[in-house]
C-alpha positions in Angstrom: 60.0 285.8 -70.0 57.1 283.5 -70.4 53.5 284.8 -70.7 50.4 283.1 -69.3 48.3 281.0 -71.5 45.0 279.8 -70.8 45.6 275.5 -70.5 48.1 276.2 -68.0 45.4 277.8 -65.5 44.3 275.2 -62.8 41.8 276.2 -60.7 41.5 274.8 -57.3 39.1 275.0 -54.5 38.5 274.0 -50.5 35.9 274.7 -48.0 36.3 276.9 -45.3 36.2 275.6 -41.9 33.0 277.4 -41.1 30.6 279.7 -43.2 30.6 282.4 -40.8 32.3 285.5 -41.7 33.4 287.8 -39.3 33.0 291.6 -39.8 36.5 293.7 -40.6 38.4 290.6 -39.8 39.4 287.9 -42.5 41.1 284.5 -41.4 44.1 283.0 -41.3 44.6 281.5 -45.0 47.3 279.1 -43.0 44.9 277.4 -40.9 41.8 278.0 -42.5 41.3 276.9 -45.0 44.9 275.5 -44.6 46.8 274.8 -47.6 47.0 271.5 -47.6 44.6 269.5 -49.4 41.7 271.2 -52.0 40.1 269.6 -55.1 41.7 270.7 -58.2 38.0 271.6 -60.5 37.5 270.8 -64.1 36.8 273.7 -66.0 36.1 275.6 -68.7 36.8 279.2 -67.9 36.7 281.2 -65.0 35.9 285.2 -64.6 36.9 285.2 -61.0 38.3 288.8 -60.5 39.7 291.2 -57.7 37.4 294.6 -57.7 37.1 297.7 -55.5 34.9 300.9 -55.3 36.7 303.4 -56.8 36.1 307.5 -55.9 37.1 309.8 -58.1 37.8 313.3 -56.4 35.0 316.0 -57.7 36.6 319.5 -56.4 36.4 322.0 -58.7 40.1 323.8 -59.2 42.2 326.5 -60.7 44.4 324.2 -62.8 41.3 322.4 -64.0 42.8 318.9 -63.3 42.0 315.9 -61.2 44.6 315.4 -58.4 42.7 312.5 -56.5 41.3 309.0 -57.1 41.0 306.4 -53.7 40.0 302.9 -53.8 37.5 301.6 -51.3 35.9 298.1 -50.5 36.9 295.0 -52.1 34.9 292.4 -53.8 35.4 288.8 -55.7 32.8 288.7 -58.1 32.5 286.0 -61.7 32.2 282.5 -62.5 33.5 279.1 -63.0 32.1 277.3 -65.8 32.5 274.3 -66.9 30.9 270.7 -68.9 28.1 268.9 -66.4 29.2 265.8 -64.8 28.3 263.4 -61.9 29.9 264.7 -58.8 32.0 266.9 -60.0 30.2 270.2 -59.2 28.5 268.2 -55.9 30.3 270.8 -53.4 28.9 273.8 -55.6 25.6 272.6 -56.3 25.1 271.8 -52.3 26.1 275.3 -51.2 23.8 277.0 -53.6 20.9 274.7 -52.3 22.4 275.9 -49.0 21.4 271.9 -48.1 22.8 268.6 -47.3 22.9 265.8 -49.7 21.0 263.2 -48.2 22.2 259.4 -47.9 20.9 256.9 -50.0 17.9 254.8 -49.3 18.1 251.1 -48.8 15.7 248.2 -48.6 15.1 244.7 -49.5 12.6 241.6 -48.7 12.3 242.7 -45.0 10.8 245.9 -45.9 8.7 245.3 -49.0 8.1 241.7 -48.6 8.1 241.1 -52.7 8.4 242.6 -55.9 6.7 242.0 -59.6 7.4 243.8 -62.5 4.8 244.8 -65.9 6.8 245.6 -68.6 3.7 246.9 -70.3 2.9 249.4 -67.6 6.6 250.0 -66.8 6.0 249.1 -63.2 7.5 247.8 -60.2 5.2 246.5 -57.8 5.7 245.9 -54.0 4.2 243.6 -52.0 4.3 245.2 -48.7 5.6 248.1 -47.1 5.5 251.8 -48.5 8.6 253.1 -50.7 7.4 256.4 -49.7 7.6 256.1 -46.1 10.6 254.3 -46.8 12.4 257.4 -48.8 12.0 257.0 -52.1 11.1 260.0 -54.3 10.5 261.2 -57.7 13.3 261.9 -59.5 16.1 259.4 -57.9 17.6 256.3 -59.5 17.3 252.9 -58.1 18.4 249.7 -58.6 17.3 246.3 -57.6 19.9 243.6 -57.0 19.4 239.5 -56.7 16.3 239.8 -58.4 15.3 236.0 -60.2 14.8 237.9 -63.8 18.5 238.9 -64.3 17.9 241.9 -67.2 16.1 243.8 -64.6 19.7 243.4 -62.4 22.0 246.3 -61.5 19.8 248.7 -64.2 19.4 252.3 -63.3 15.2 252.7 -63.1 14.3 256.5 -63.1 11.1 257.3 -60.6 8.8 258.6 -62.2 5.7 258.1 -59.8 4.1 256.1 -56.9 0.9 254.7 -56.8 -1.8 251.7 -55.8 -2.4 250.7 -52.3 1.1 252.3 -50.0 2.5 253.5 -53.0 3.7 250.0 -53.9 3.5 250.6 -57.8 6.8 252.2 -58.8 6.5 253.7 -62.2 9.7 253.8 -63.5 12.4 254.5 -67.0 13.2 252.4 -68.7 10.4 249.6 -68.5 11.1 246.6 -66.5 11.1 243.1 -67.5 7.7 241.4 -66.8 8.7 239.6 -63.5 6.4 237.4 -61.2 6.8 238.3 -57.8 10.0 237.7 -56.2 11.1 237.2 -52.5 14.3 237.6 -52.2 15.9 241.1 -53.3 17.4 244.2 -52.5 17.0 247.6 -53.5 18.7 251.4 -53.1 18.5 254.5 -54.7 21.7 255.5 -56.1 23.8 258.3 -55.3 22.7 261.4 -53.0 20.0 263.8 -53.4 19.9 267.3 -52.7 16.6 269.4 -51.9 15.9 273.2 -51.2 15.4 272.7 -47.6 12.5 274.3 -45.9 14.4 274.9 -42.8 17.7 274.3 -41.5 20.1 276.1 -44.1 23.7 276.3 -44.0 26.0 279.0 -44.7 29.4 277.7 -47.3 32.4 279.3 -48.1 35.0 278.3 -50.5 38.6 279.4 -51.4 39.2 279.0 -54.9 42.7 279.2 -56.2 43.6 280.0 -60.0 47.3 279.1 -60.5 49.0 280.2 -63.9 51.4 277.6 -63.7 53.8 278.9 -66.5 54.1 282.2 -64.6 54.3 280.8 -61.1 51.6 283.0 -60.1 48.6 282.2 -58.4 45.2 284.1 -57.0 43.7 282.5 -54.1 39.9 284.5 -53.8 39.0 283.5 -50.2 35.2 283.5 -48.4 33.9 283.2 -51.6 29.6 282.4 -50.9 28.1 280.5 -54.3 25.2 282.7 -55.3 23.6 280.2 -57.7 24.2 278.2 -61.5 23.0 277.8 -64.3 22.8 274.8 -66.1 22.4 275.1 -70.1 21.5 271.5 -71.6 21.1 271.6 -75.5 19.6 269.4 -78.2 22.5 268.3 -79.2 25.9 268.7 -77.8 27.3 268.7 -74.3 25.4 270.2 -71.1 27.3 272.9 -69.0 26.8 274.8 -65.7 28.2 277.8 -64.8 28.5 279.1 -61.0 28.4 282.2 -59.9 30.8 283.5 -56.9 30.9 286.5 -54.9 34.0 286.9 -52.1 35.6 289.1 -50.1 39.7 289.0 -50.9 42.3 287.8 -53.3 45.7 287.4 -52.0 48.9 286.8 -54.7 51.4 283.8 -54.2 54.5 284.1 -56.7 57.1 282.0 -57.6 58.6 279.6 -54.5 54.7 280.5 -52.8 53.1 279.4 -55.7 50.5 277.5 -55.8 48.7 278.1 -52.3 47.4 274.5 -52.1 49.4 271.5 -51.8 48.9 268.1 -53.5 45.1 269.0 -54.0 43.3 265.9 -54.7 42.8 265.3 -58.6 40.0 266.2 -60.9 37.0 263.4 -61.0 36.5 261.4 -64.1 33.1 260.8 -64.7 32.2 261.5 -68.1 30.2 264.6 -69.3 26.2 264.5 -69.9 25.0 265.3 -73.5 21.4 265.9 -74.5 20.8 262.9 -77.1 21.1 260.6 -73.8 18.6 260.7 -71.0 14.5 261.8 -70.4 13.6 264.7 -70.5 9.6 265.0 -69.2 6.9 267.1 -68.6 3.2 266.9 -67.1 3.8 263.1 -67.0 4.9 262.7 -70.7 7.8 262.1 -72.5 8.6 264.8 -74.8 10.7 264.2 -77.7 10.6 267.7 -79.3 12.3 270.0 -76.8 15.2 271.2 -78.4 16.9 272.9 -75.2 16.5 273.5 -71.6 18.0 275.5 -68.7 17.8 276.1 -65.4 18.9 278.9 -63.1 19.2 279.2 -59.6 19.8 282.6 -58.7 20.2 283.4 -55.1 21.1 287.3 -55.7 24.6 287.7 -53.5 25.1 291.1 -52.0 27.9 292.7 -50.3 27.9 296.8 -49.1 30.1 298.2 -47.5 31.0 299.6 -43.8 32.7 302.6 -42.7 36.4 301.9 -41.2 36.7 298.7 -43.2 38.0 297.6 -46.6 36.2 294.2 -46.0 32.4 293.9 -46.6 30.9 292.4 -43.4 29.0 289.6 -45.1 27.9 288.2 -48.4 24.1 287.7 -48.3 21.9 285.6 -49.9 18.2 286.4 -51.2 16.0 283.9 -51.7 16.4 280.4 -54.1 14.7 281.8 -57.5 14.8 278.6 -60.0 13.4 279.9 -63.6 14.5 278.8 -67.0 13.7 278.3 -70.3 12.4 275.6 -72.7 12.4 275.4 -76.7 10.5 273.0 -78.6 9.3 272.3 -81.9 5.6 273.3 -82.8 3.9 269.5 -82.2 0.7 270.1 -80.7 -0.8 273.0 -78.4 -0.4 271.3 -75.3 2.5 273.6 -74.1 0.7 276.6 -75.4 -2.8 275.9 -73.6 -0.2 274.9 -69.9 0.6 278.9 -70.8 -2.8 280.2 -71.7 -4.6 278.3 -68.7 -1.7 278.8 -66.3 -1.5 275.7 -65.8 1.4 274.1 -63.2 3.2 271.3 -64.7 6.2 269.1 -63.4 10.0 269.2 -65.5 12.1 266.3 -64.7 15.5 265.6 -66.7 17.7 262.5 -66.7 20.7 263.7 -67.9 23.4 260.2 -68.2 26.5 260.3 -69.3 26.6 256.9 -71.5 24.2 254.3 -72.9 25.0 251.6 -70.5 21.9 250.4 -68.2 23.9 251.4 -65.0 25.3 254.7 -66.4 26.5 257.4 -64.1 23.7 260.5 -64.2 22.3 263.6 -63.1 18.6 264.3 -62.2 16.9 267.6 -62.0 13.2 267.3 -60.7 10.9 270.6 -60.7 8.0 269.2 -59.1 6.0 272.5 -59.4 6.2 275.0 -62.9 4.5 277.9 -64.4 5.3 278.6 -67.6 5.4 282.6 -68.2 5.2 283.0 -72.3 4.6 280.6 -75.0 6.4 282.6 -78.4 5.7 281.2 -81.2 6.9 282.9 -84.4 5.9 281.9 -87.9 9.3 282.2 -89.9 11.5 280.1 -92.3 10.7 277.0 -94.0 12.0 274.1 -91.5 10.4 273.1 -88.1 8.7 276.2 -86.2 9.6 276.3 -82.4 8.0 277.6 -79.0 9.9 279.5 -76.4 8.8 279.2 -73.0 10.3 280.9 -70.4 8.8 279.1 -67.1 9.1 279.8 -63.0 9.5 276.9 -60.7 7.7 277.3 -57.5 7.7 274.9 -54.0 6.0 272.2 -54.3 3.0 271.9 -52.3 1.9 268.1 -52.8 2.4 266.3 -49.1 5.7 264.3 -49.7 4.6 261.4 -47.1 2.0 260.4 -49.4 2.9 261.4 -52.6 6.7 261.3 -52.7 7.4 264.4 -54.2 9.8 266.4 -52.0 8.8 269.5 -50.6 11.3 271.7 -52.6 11.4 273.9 -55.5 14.5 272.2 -57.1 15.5 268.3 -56.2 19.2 266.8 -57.6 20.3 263.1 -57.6 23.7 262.4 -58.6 24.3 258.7 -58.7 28.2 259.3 -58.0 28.0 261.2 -54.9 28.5 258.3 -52.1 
């Protein structure tokens, strides 16, 4: 008889057909969410898990033993980690955000009329129009296509601010060729990006299968609600992201049943992000000391139970809390005074996955931050490093003139299309 191992285990996952869930009632797995189809997930590990209240019996009796123990509701509860990539983890990251992704901007000649470039100030500048009212925003990637000055061709250019008359200066990273002002262009941001909406949230739920495949046994946990991440990028080495899952129900397929989806659609292939490529800024500056970051979003899932049912009636979600944690070495007491002043600063990452000028990558933009400690121990004899945990809060600049989305969080992944 074989036994399972662990490389054997593919997890797969699909949507539900809607992100209601009804009370005592569960649907049917054969229609919805169907088993044909899924995404089969890279991964790491998984703690996805079966569990039920459990009541042990407390009456008191002659023989002085326990004659009773009941189980009571059921819950899916764990995680699914795994190493950050481009679109890999779009689905996830969208129903934690409980958003949409948004399309991806376009323009060219016709809307800005020109563009120059200053390498110096590492600036593009429009002639006409407003990027801004067009759809650009801080934190997304854009490239400019047909421009006369051919290095500044089909380059990924992180935004990093608007400004001048319209916002028509685009500070950007990396810096631009110096360019005179061209005519004939286009531009787009690249990818989708993905906000904590103000209004208009929507309610995700997932079946996610875990099929030993040497055993011929698979779990499928169904209605399972995302109830946040948490995305750990260190100073050196490979980023990762675990989400966390609560659900109502696991059923068992064996042998001829097994697995429950059919020719899921295979795993993406865009490469993984690690820290020594990228930006990584705060309060407008490039910081070359920070020697790790995370970010959580923790949307605090909750499930209790009904009399008459075995099923909880819904899986609901608190509010998006986005807090973290930076380490840096000792450089200056910038960081520390942003703490002792409580001052709000910005965080914005550019995590790529290569070196190449049109490199597939990740964006996370926290356009609003407290930090809530500043530890600094004296120990040891090599470089001394801060911890700061810090709080990200809704932005509250206006977006139509500033370009910095209303939201606590903001994603761009340039391989979501």
């Amino acid at each position: 008889m074989a036994l399972a191992e662990g490389v054997s285990g593919r997890i797969a996952y699909k949507v539900h057909s809607t992100g209601v869930i009804t009370p005592g009632v569960e649907p049917d797995f054969a229609s919805d969410p169907g088993a044909s189809g899924g995404q089969i997930l890279r991964r790491v590990s998984s703690t996805l898990a079966l569990s039920k209240d459990t009541y042990q019996s407390n009456e008191i009796r002659g023989d002085r033993q326990i004659v009773d123990f009941r189980h009571g509701v059921k819950r899916v509860q764990g995680n699914v980690s795994g190493e950050l990539s481009p679109l890999t983890y779009a689905d996830f990251f969208e129903a934690a955000f409980r958003g949409t992704w948004s399309a991806a901007v376009t323009a060219s000649e016709s809307d800005f009329t020109s563009v120059a470039a200053d390498n110096a100030s590492s600036k593009f500048m429009f002639g006409g129009g407003n990027p801004v009212t067009k759809g650009f925003r801080v934190g997304m990637v854009m490239r400019f296509t047909n421009l006369s000055d051919a290095d500044n061709n089909t380059k990924n250019y992180l935004i990093l601010g608007f400004g001048g008359t319209q916002n028509r200066e685009v500070t950007v990273y990396p810096a631009p060729d110096t360019m005179t002002a061209d005519s004939s262009f286009s531009v787009a941001s690249i990818g989708k990006s993905l906000v904590n909406p103000s209004s208009g949230f929507v309610s995700r739920k997932y079946a996610i299968e875990i099929w030993n495949q040497d055993v011929d046994v698979a779990r499928l946990f169904t209605e399972c609600r995302c109830g946040g991440f948490n995305a750990q990028l260190p100073a050196s080495g490979i980023g990762t992201v675990d989400f966390d899952f609560m659900g109502r129900n696991m059923t068992m397929y064996e042998d001829s049943a097994a697995p429950f989806f059919s020719a899921p659609a295979v795993e993406t292939t865009t490469g993984v992000v690690a820290a020594v490529n990228g930006l990584l800024r705060a309060s407008g500056q490039t910081i070359a000391v920070i020697t790790g970051l995370n970010i959580q979003m923790q949307l605090s899932p909750s499930a209790d139970p009904v009399v008459g049912s075995n099923l909880v009636p819904e899986i609901f979600l608190g509010r998006a809390n986005v807090s973290g944690q930076l380490t840096a070495f000792f450089e200056n007491a910038d960081l520390i005074n942003d703490f002792v002043n409580e001052s709000e600063i910005e965080l914005l990452a550019y995590l790529t996955t290569t070196s190449a000028a049109n490199t597939p990558a990740l964006t996370f933009y926290m356009p609003r931050v407290k930090l809530g400690g500043a530890d600094l121990q004296t120990q040891g004899e090599g470089g001394q490093s801060i911890t700061l945990p810090y709080q990200a809060l809704k932005s509250t600049a206006v977006e139509a003139s500033t370009g910095i989305a209303s939201t606590t969080l903001q994603i761009c992944d340039t391989e979501v299309v």
